[in-house]
C-alpha positions as CSV (number, residue, x, y, z in Angstrom):
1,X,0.0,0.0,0.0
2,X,1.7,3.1,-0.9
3,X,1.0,6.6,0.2
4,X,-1.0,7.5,-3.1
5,X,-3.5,5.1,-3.0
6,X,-4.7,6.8,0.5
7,X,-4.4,10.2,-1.1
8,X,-7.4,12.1,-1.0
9,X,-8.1,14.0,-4.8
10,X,-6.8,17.4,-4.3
11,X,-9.7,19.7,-5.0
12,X,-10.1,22.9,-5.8
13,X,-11.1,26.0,-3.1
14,X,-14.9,26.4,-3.8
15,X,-15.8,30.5,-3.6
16,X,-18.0,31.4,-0.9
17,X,-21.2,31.9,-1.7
18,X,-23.0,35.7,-0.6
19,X,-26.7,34.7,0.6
20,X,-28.0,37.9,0.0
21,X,-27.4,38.3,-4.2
22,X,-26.6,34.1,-4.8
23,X,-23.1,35.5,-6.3
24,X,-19.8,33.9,-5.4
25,X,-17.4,35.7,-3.9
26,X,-13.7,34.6,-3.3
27,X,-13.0,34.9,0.4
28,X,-10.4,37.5,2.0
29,X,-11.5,40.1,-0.7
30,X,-11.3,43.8,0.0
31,X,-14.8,44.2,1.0
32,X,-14.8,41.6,3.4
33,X,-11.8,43.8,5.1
34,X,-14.5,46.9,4.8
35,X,-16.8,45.1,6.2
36,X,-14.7,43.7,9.3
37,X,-13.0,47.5,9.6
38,X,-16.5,49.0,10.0
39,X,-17.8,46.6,12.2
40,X,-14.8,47.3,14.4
41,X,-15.6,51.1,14.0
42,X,-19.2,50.7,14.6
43,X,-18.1,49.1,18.0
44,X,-15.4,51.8,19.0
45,X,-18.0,54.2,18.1
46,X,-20.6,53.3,20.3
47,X,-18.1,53.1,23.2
48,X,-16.9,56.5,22.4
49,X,-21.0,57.6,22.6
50,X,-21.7,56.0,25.8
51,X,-18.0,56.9,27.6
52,X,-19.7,60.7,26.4
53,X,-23.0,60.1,27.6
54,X,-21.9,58.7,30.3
55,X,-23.6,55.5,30.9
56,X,-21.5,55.1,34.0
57,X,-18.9,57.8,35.4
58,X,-16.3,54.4,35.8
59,X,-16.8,53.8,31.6
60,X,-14.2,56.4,29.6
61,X,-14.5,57.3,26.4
62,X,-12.6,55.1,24.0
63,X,-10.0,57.9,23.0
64,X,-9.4,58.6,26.5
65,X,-8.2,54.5,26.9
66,X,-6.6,54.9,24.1
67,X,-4.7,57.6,24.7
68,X,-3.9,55.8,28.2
69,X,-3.1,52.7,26.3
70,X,-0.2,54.6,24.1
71,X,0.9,56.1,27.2
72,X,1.4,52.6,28.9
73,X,3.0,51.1,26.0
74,X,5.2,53.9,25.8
75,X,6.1,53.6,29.5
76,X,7.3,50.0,29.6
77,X,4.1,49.2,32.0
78,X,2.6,46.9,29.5
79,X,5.5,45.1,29.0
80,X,6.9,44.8,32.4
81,X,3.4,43.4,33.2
82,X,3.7,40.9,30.3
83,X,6.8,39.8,30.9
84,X,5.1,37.9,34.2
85,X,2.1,36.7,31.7
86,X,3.3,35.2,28.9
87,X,5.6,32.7,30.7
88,X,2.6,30.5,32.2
89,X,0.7,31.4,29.4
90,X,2.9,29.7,27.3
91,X,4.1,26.6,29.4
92,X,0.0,25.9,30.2
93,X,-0.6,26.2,26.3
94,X,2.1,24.1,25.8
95,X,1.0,21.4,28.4
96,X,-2.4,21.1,26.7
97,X,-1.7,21.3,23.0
98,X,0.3,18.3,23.4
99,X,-1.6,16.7,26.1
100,X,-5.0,18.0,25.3
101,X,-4.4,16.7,21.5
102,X,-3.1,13.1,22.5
103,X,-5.8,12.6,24.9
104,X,-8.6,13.7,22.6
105,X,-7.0,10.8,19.9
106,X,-6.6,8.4,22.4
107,X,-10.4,9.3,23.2
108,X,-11.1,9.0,19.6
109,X,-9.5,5.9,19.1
110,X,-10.6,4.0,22.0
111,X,-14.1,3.5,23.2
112,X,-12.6,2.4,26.6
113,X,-10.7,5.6,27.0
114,X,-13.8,7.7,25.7
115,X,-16.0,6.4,28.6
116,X,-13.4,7.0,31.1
117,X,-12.4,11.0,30.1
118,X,-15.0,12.2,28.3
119,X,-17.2,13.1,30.9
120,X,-14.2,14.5,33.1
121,X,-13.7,16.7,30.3
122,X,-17.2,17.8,29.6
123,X,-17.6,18.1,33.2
124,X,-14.7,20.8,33.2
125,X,-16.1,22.6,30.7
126,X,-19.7,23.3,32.0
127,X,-18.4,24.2,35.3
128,X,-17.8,28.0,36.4
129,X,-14.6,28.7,36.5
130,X,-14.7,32.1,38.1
131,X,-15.5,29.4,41.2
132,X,-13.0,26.5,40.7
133,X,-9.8,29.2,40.1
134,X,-9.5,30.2,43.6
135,X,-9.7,26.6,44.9
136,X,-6.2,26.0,43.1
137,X,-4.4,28.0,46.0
138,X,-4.9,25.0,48.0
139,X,-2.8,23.0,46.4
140,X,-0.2,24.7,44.2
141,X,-0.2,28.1,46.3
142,X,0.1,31.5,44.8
143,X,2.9,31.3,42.6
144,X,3.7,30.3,39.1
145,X,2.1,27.1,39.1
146,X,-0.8,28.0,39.7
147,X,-1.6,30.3,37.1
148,X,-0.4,27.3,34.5
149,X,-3.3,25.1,36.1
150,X,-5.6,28.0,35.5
151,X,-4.7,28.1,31.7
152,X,-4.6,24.1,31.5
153,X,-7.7,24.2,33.5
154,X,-9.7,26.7,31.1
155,X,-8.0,25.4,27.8
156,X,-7.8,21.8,28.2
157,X,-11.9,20.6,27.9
158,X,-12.2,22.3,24.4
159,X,-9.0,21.1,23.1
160,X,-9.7,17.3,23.9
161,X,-13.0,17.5,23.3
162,X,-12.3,19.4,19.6
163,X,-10.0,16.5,19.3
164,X,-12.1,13.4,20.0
165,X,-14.8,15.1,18.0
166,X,-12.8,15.3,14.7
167,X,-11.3,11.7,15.2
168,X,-14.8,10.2,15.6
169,X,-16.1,11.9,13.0
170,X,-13.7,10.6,10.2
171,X,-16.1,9.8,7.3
172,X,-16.8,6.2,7.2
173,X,-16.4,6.3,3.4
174,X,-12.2,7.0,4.2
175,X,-12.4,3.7,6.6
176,X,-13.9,1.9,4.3
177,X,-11.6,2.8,1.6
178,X,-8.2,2.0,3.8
179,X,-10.3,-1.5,4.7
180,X,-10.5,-2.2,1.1
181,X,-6.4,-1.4,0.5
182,X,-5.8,-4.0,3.6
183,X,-4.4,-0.6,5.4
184,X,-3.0,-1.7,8.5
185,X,-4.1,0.1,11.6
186,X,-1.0,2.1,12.1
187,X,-1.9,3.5,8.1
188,X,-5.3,4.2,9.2
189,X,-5.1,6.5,12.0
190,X,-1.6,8.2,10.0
191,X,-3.0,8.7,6.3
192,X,-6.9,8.5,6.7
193,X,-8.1,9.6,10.6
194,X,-5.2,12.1,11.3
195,X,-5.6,14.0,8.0
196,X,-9.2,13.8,8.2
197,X,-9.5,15.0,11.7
198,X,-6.8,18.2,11.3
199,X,-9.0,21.0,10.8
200,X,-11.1,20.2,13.6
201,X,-8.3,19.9,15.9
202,X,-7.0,22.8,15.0
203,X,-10.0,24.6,15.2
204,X,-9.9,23.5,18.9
205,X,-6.7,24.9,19.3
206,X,-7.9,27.9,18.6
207,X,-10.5,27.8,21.1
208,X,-8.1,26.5,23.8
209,X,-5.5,29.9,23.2
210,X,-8.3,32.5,23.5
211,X,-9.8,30.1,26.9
212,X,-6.0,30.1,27.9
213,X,-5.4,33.8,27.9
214,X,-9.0,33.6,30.3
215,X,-7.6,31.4,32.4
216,X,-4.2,33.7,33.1
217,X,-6.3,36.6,33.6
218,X,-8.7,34.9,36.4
219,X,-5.5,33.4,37.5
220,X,-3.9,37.2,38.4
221,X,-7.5,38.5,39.3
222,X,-8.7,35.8,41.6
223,X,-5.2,34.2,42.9
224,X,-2.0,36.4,42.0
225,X,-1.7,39.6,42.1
226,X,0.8,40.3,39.1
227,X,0.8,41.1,35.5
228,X,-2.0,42.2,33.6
229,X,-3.9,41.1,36.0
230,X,-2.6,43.5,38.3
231,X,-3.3,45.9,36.8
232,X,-6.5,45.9,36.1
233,X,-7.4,45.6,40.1
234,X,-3.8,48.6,40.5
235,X,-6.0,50.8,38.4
236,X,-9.4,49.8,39.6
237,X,-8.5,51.0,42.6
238,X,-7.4,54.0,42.1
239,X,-10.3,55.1,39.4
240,X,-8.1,55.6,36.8
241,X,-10.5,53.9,34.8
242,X,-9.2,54.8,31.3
243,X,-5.8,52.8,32.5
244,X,-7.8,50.1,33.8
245,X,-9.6,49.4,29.8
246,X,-6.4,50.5,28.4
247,X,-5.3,47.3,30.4
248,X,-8.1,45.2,29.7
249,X,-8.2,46.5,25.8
250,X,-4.3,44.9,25.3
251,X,-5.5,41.7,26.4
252,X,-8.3,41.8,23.5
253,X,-5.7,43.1,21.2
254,X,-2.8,40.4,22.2
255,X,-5.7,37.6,22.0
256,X,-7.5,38.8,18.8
257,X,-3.7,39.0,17.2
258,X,-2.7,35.3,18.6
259,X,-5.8,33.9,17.1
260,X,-5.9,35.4,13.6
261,X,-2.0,34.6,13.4
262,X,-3.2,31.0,14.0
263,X,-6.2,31.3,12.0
264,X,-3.8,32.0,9.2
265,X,-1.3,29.4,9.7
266,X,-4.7,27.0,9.7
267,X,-5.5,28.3,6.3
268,X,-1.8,27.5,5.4
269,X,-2.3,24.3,5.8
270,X,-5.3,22.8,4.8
271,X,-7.2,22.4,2.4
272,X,-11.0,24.0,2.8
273,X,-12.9,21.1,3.2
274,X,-11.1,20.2,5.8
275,X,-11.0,23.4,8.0
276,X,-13.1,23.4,10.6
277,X,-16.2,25.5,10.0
């Protein structure tokens, strides 16, 4: 059996279709950019309306947070507060990309392993975390640790779950097909469920970054006071309110950024019938 005889027919990427004229429209055209750049606007507007308004004397006006948010950038506050972030942020992305992955294929694999984690996972997931975070001081303290449980803790249930999804849901036709090849198991799960389950994995990895960089927040809000974190109760305190969105509006920013770059990357690599959707 040779790696061709697995290979799925390359196909062409189909145009999307717009709804409201039955037209087909390439994707990542210019207007889809308009349209993205004026929802954004419409959204920075309306905060700049109400922040005039005010609806509440602790909301500033968007110009005023962003002013604040040059001047902290400026300053090195942003990044001195980053530099204590990123670190768990990473390690606890790290942990469950590779765990998270492996455990959702095991999951997918094994109907053994499904029955025993799946509903550990799902259970995570439903829970609140706001309530769980704290709890974590009781057995990894205050430090660095436990703000990398709060990231696996928040990141891990969509990641395994994304991934046991898209290895159950390998189209029978594929299995078939390898059957009918005498593929052993080994080719199986390498050439037909891997492949086949890609975008959907990755599409969970997606998920788990912007649940991770929720995790490190509730970590330095509920548990340690430091980093960003920080300084959203620092400012909060003081009703320097513009500082304290300014705060909050770079962890949007730093989020948004981290999951278009890997919205891209996903793009990059496959095909678009098998992104997730």
């Amino acid at each position: 059996m040779t790696r061709g005889d697995l290979a799925a027919p390359a196909t062409r990427p189909e145009p999307r279709v717009d709804a409201g004229r039955g037209r087909r429209v390439p994707s990542g055209t210019a207007s889809e950019w308009l349209l993205r750049a004026a929802s954004i606007g419409l959204v920075l507007g309306l905060w700049e309306l109400a922040g005039a308004i005010p609806v509440s004397l602790a909301f500033p006006r968007f110009s005023a947070t962003a002013a604040a948010f040059v001047e902290m950038l400026a300053d090195g506050t942003f990044l001195a507060a980053y530099a204590q972030s990123i670190a768990p942020l990473l390690v606890g992305l790290a942990l469950t990309t590779l765990g998270g992955v492996l455990a959702g294929i095991v999951m997918g694999l094994s109907a053994k392993a499904q029955w025993l984690g799946l509903p550990v996972f799902i259970i995570l997931q439903t829970a609140p975390s706001a309530a769980i975070v704290p709890l974590l001081t009781y057995l990894y303290g205050i430090g660095f640790a436990a703000k990398v449980f709060a990231v696996v803790l928040l990141s891990a249930p969509v990641i395994v779950i994304n991934s046991y999804r898209g290895i159950s849901a390998t189209p029978r036709s594929l299995l078939e097909m390898s059957a009918a090849f005498l593929a052993s198991r080994r080719q199986r799960i390498t050439k037909i469920i891997l492949p086949a389950a890609s975008g959907v994995i990755f599409a969970g990895l997606r998920l788990g970054l912007a649940q991770g960089f929720t995790g490190i927040v509730l970590a330095e809000l509920l548990i340690t006071p430091t980093g960003v974190g920080d300084l959203i109760t620092y400012h909060r305190s003081l009703a320097e309110y513009d500082r304290m969105f300014a705060a909050i509006l770079s962890i949007i920013v730093l989020a948004s950024v981290s999951i278009t770059l890997l919205q891209h990357a996903e793009r990059r690599m496959f095909r678009p019938e098998m992104r997730a959707t």
